[in-house]
C-alpha positions as CSV (number, residue, x, y, z in Angstrom):
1,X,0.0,0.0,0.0
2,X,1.3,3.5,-0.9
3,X,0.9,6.4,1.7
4,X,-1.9,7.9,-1.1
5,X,-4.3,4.9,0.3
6,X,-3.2,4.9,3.4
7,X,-4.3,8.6,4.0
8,X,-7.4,8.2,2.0
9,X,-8.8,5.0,4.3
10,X,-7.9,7.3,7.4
11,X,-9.6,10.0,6.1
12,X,-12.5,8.2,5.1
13,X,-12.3,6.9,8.6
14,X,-12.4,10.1,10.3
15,X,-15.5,11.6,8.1
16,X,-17.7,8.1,9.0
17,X,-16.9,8.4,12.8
18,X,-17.5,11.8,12.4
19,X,-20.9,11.8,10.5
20,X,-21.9,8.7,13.1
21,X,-21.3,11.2,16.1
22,X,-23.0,14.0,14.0
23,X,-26.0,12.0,13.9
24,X,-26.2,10.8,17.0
25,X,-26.3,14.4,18.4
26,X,-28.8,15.3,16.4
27,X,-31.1,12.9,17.6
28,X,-30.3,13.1,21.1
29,X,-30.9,17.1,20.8
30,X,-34.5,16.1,18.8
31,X,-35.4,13.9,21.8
32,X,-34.1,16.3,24.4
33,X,-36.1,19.0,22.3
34,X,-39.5,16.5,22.6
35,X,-38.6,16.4,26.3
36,X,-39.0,19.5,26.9
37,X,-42.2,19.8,24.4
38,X,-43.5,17.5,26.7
39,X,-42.9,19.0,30.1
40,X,-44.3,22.2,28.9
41,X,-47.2,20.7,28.1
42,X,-47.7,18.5,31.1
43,X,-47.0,21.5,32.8
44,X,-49.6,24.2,31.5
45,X,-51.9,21.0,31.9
46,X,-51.2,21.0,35.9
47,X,-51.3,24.8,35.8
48,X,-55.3,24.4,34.3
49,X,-56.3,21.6,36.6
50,X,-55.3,23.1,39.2
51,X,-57.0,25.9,38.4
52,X,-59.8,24.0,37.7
53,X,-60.2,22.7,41.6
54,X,-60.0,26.5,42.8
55,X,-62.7,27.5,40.6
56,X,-64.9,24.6,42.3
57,X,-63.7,24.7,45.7
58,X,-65.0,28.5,45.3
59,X,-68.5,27.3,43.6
60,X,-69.2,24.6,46.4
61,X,-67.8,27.5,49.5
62,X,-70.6,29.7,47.4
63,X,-73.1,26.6,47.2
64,X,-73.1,25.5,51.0
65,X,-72.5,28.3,52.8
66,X,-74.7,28.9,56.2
């Protein structure tokens, strides 16, 4: 083997390793992004339900009172 090939296999080398590590960031920021999607929605959905039981507390205080 001449040093022409040589270089060329370790180039192509370090482009796969690097594409494989490129795409395995990208998908761990895409999940880390749909993590966060998620929270925020599970949040805002605490946020109303809890709102939600105030509102009634306040209609049943109204309701029964003596």
């Amino acid at each position: 083997m001449n040093l022409k090939k040589i270089g060329g296999l370790i180039l192509a080398a370090i482009l796969l390793i690097g594409g494989v590590v490129l795409a395995v960031k990208l998908i761990s920021g895409a999940l880390a992004l749909a993590h966060g999607v998620l929270n925020t929605i599970l949040g805002v959905i605490v946020i109303l339900a809890l709102l939600a039981i105030v509102a009634w507390m306040f209609a049943y205080a109204r309701k029964n009172r003596k």
